[in-house]
BANUMI-739302 format. One record per residue (C-alpha): residue number from 1; residue in three letters; chain; y, z, x. Coordinates in pm, 1 decimal. Example, Ala and Ser with C-alpha at 12.3 -4.5 7.8 and 13.67 -1.06 7.14 Angstrom:
<rs>
     k     r   c          y          z          x
     1   Ala   A     -450.0      780.0     1230.0
     2   Ser   A     -106.0      714.0     1367.0
</rs>
This chain:
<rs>
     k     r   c          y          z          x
     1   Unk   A     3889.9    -4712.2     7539.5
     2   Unk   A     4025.1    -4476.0     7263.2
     3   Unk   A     4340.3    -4290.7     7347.4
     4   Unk   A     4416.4    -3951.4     7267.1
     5   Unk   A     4457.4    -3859.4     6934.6
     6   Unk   A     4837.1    -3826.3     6871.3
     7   Unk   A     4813.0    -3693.9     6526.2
     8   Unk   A     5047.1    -3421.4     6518.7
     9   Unk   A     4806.0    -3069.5     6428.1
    10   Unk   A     4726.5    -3019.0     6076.9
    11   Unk   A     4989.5    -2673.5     5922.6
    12   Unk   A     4748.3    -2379.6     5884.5
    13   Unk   A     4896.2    -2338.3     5509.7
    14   Unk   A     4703.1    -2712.8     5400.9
    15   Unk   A     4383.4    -2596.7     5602.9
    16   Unk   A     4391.3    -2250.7     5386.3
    17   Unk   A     4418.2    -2442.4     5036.5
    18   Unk   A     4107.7    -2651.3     5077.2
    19   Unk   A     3900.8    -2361.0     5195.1
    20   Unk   A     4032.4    -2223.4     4844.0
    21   Unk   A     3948.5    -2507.0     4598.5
    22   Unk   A     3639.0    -2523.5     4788.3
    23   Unk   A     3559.6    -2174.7     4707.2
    24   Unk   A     3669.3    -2213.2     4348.7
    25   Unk   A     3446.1    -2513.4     4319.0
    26   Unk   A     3148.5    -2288.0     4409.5
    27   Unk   A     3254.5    -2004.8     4153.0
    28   Unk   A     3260.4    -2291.8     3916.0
    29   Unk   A     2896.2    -2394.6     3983.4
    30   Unk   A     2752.1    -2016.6     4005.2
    31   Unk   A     2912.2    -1978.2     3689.4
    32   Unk   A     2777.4    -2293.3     3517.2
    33   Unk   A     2414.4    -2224.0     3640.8
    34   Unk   A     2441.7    -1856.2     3533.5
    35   Unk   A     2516.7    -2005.6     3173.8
    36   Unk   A     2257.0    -2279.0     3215.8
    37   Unk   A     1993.7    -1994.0     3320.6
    38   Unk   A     2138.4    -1719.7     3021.8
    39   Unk   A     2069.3    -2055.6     2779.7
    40   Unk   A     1730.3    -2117.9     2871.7
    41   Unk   A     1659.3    -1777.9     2839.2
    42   Unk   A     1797.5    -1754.8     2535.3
    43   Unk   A     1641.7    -2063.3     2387.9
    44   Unk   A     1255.5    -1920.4     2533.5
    45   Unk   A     1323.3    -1567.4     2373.4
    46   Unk   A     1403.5    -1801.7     2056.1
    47   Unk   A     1099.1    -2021.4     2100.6
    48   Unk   A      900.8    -1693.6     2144.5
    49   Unk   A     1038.9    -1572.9     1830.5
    50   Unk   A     1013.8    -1844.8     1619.9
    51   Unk   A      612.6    -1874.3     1742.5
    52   Unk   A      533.1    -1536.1     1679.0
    53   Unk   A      682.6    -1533.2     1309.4
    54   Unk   A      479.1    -1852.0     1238.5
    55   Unk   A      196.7    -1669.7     1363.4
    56   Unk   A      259.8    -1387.2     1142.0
    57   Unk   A      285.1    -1590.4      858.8
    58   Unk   A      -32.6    -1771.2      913.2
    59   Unk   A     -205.0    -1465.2      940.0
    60   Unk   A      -67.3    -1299.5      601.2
    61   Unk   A     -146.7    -1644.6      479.5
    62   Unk   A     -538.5    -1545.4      601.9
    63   Unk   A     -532.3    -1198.9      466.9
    64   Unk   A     -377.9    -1300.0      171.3
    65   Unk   A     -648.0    -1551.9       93.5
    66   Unk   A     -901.7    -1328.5      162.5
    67   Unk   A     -786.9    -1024.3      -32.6
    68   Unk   A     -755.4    -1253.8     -376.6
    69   Unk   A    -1126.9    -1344.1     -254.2
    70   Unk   A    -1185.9     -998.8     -216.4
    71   Unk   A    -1043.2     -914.5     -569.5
    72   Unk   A    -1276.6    -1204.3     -718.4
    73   Unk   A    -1564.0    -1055.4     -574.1
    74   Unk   A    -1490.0     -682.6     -683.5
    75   Unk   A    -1445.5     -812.9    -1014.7
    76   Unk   A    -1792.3    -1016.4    -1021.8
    77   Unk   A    -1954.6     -714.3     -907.6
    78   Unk   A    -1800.5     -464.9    -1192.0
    79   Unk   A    -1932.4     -760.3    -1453.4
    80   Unk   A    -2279.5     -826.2    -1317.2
    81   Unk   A    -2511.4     -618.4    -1472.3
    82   Unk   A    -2619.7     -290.7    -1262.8
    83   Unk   A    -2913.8     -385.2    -1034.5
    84   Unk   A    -3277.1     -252.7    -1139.2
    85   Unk   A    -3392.2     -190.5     -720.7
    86   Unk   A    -3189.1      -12.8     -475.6
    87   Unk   A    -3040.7      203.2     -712.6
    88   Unk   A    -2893.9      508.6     -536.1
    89   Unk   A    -2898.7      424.7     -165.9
    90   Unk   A    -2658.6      402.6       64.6
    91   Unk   A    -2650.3       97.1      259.3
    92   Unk   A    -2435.9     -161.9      159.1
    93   Unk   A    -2475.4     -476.2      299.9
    94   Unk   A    -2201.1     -723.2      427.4
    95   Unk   A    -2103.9     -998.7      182.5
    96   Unk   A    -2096.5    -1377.2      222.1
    97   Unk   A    -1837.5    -1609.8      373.9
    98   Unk   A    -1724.2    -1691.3        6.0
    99   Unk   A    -1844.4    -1869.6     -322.0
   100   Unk   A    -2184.3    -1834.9     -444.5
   101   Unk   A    -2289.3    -1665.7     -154.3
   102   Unk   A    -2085.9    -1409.9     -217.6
   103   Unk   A    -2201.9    -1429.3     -623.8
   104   Unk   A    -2551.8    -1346.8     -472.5
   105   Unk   A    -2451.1    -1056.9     -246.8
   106   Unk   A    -2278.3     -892.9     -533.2
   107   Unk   A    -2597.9     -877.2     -720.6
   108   Unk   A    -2803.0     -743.2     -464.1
   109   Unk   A    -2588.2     -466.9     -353.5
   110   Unk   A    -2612.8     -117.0     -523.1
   111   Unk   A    -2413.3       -3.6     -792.3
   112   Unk   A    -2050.1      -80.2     -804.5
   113   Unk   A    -1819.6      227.8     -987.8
   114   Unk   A    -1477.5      287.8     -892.5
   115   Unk   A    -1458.1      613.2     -679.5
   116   Unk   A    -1262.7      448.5     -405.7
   117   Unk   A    -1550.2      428.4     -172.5
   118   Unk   A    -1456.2      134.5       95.0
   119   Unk   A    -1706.4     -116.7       78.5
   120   Unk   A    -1712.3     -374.2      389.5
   121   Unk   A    -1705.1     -734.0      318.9
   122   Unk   A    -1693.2    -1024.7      529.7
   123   Unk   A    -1515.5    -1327.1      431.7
   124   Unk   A    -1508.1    -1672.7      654.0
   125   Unk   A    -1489.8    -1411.7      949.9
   126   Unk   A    -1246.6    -1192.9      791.9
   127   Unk   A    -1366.9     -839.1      812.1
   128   Unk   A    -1254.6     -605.8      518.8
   129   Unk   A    -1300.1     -292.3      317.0
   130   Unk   A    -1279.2     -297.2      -23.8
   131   Unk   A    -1206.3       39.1     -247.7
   132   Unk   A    -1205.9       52.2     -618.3
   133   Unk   A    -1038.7      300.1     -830.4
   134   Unk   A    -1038.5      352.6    -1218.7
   135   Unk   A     -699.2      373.2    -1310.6
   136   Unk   A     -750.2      533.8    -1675.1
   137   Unk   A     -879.5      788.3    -1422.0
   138   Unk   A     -513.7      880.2    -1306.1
   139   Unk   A     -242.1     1068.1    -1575.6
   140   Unk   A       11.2      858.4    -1749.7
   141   Unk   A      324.0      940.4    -1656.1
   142   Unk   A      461.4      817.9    -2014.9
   143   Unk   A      209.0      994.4    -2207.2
   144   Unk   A      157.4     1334.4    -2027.0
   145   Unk   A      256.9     1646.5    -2159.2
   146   Unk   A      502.6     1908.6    -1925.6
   147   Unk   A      253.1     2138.1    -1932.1
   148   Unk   A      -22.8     1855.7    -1768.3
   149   Unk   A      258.8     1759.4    -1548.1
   150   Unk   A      352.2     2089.2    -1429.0
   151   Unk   A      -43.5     2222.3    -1375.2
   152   Unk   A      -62.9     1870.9    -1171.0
   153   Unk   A      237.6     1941.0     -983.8
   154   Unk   A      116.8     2307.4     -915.0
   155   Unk   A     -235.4     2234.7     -804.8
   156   Unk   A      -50.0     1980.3     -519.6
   157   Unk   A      116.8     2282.9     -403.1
   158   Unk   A      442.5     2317.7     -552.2
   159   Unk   A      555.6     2658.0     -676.5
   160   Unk   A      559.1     2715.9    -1048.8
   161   Unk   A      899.8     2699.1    -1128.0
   162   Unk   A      959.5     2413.3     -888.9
   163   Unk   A      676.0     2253.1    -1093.4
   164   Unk   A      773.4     2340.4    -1385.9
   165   Unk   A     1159.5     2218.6    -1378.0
   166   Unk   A     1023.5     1862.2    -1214.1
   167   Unk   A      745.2     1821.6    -1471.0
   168   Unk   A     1078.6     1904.1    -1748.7
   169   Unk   A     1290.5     1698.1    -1542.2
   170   Unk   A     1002.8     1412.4    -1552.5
   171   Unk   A     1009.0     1425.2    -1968.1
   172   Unk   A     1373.9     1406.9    -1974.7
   173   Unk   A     1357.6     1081.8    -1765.6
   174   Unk   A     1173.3      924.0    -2018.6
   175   Unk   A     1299.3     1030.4    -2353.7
   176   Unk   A     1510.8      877.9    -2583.4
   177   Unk   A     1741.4     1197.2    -2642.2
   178   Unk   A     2006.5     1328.8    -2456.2
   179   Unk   A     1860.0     1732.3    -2531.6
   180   Unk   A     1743.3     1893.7    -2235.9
   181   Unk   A     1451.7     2091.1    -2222.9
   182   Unk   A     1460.4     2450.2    -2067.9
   183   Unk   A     1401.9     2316.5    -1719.8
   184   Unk   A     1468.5     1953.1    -1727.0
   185   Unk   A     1779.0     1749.4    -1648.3
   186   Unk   A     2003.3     1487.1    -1857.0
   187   Unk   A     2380.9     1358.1    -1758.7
   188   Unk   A     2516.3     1620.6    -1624.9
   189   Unk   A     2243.4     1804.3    -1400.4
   190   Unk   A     2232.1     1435.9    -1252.4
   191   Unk   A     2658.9     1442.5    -1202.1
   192   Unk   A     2628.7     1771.1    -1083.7
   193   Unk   A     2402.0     1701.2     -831.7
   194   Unk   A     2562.6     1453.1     -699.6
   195   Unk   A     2387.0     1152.8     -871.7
   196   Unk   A     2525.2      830.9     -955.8
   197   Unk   A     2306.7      739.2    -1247.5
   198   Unk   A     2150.3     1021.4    -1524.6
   199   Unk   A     1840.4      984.2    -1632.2
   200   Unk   A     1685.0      651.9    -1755.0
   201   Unk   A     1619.7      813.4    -2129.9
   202   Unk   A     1340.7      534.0    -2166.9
   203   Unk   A      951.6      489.9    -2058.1
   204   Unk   A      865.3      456.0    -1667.5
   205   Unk   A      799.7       93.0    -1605.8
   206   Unk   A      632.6      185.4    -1229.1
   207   Unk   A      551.2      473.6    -1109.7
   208   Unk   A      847.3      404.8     -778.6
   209   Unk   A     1064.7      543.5    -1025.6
   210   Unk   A      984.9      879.8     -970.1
   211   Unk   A     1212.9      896.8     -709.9
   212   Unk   A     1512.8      874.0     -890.5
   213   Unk   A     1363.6     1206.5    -1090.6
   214   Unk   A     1568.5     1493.4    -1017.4
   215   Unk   A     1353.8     1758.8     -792.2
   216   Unk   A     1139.7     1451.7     -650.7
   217   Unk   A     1157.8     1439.3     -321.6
   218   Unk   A     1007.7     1285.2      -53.0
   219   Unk   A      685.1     1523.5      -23.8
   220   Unk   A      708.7     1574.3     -396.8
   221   Unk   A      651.4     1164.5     -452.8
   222   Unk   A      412.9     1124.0     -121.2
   223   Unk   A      155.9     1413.3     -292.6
   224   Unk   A      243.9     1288.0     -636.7
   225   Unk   A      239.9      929.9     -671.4
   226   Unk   A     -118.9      863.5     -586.9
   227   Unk   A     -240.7     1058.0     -905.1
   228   Unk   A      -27.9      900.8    -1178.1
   229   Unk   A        8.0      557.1    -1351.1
   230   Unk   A      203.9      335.4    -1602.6
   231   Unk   A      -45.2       94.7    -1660.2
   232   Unk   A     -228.6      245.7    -1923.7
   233   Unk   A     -258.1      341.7    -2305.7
   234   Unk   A     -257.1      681.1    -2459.9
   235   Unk   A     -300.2      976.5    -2266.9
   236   Unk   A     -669.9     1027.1    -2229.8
   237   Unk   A     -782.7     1013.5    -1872.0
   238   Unk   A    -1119.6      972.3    -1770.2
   239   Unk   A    -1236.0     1257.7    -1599.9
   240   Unk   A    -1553.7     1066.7    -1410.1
   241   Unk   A    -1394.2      942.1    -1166.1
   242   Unk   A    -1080.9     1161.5    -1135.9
   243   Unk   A     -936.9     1299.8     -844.4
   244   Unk   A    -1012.7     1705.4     -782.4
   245   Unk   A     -627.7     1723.2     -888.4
   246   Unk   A     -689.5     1518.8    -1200.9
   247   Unk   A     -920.1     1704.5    -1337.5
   248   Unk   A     -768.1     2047.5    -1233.4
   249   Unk   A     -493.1     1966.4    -1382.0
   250   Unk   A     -651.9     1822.5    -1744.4
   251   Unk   A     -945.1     2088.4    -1767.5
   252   Unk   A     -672.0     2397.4    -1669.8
   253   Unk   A     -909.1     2490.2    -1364.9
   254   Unk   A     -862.9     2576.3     -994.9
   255   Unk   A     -875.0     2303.4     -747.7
   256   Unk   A    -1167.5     2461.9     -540.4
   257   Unk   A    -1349.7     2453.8     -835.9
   258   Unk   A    -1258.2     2058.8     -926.2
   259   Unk   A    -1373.7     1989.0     -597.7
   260   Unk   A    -1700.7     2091.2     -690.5
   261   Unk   A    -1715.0     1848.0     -962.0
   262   Unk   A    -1629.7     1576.7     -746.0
   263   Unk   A    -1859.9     1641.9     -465.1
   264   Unk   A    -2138.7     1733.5     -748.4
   265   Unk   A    -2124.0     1355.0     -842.5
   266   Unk   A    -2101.7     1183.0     -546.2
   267   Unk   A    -2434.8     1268.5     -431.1
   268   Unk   A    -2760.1     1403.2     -564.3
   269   Unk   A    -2829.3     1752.8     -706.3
   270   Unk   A    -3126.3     1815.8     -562.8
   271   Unk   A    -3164.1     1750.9     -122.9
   272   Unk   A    -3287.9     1379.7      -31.3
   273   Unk   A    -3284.4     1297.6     -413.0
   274   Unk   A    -3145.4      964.1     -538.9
   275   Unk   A    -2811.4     1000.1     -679.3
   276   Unk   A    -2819.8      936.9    -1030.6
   277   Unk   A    -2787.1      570.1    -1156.7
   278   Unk   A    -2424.5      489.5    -1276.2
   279   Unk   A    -2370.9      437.9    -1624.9
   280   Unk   A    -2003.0      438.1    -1699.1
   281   Unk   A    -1808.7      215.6    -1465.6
   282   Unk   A    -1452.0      270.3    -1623.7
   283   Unk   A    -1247.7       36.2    -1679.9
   284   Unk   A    -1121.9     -208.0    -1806.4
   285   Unk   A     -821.6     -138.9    -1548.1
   286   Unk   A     -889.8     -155.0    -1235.8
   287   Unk   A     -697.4      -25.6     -897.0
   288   Unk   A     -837.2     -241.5     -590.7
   289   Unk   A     -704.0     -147.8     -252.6
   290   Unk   A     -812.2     -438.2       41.0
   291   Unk   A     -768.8     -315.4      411.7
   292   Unk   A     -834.6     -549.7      741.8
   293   Unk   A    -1078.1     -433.4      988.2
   294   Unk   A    -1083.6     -370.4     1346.1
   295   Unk   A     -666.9     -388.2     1365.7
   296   Unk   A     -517.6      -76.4     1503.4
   297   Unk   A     -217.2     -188.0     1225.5
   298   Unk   A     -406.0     -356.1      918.6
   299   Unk   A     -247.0     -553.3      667.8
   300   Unk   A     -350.2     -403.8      320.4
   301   Unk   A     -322.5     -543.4      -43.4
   302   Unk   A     -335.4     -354.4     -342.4
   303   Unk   A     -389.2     -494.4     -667.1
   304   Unk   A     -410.3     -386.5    -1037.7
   305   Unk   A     -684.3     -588.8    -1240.2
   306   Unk   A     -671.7     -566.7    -1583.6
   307   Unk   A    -1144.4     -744.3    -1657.7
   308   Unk   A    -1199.2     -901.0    -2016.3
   309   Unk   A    -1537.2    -1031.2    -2037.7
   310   Unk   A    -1565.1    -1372.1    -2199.8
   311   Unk   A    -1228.7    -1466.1    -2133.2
   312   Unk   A    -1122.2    -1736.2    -1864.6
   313   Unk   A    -1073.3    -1641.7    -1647.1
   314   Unk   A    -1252.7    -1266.1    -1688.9
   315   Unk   A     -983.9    -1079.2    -1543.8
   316   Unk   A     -594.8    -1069.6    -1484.4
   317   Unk   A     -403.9     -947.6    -1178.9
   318   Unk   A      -87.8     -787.9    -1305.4
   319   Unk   A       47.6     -693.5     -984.7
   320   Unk   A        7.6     -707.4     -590.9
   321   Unk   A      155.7     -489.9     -308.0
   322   Unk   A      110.3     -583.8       63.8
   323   Unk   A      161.1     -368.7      327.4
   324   Unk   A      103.8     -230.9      684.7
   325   Unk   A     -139.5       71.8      732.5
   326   Unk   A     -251.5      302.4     1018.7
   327   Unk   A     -435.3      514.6      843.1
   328   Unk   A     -847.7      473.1      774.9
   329   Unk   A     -937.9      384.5      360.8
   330   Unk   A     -966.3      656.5      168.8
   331   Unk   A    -1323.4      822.2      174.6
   332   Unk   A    -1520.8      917.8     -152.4
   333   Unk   A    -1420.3     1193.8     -353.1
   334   Unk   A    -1070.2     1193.0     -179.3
   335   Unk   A     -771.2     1192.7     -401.8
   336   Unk   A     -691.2      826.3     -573.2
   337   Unk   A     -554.0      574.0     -298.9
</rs>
């Protein structure tokens, strides 16, 4: 039989530092599973990331794809020959999933001209809009007078000497000289004004560039932009399929009254008359604007497409934008996109 334990009785001072490490210990381990848990959290959040981007890209990858399809077919359908049946009605019926089938729909549909009326077209499941625009229908911002500036600035709503000093400003951008005209701007308006850099004293190369204009702001280059170009020759611009600003602007009329001109050939004269078959489709430059379908934020491509018949390929895209829109295509007879 055991005898009594003789040990002599442990001091209270050991018994207090192993209740300490012991405690330590377990702020040790808290500690090293909050890291372990902040880590995987970390590393999902990551992994989320990472998916959602290659996602994104796949889908741009898609639209992007589909919009050059898109631009194929638009181009197809400016070079086939104007259909002799369905002339002058509305419907337009949905396109193919690609390639020949999309040849044949292009032939069948009605009349393609370049008005910037959205067109849908389905390709391999991809839903889109297509919109058209003649781009010799827009005023060349290197070959424009001030006065045709200034009337186009005024008929967007800016007051006339506003206009009139942005339109001068606008020719002293681009001219070789260092003279300024009555309203414009050269060095030292620029310096005064705060500006780092004068003006360029050389042709626009994109129309962007009106925002380093002196007087263009914001609203100015929002109302502005969609009405001008730098992709063309000379400055005649084709009034049949011009904005109601455009031609305001070029004929010296009020905009009410340009309206009328556009709404008079979108549709027929007479009530529940066929519209009169196109004969002039513009060109050879073309402005073709691609928008998804059925996203509440669509990914859009615009492209400018320069079509040479008998050349190979027929056509030439000199330049694509891609973007994010909220906005619906622009209707018919609406200001260029």
């Amino acid at each position: 039989m055991a005898g009594p334990d003789r040990r002599p009785p442990r001091p209270a001072r050991l018994r207090h530092r192993g209740g300490a490490r012991r405690g330590i210990a377990l702020v040790l381990v808290l500690w090293v599973l909050t890291l372990l848990t902040v880590m995987a959290v970390g590393m999902t959040a990551a992994g989320r990331t990472e998916t959602a981007l290659t996602e994104n890209l796949i889908a741009q990858a898609r639209f992007g794809a589909s919009a050059d399809a898109a631009i194929a077919y638009a181009v197809f359908s400016f070079m086939a020959p104007p259909p002799a049946e369905d002339v002058g009605q509305g419907s337009v019926r949905q396109g193919g999933s690609g390639g020949m089938a999309a040849a044949d729909d292009a032939a069948q549909t009605p009349d393609w001209v370049p008005d910037g009326s959205p067109r849908p077209w389905d390709f391999d499941g991809n839903a889109l809009s297509i919109a058209v625009f003649n781009e010799q229908s827009r005023i060349n911002l290197n070959e424009a007078s001030a006065q045709v500036l200034s009337a186009l600035l005024a008929t967007l709503g800016a007051q006339e000497q506003e206009a009139q000093a942005i339109a001068d400003a606008i020719i002293d951008w681009r001219d070789e000289d260092d003279l300024k005209l009555l309203n414009g701007a050269e060095a030292s308006e620029y310096e005064s004004a705060g500006r780092a850099l004068g003006p360029k004293n050389a042709p626009f190369v994109a129309v962007e560039e009106l925002q380093q204009v002196l007087g263009v702001n914001r609203e100015v280059y929002q109302h502005l932009a969609p009405e001008v170009t730098v992709d063309t020759e000379g400055d005649v611009v084709d009034l049949t399929f011009a904005s109601a600003a455009v031609i305001a602007a070029q004929q010296g009329i009020a905009l009410a009254d340009a309206q009328l001109q556009v709404e008079q050939r979108t549709g027929p004269v007479v009530p529940d008359a066929q519209a009169p078959r196109a004969l002039n489709r513009g060109g050879p430059i073309y402005r073709i604007q691609i928008k998804e379908q059925g996203a509440a934020t669509a990914r859009t491509m615009e492209a400018l497409v320069s079509i040479t018949p008998g050349r190979n390929p027929p056509y030439q895209v000199r330049w694509r934008r891609f973007g994010l829109v909220a906005a619906p295509p622009t209707p018919s007879g609406a200001p260029n996109g």
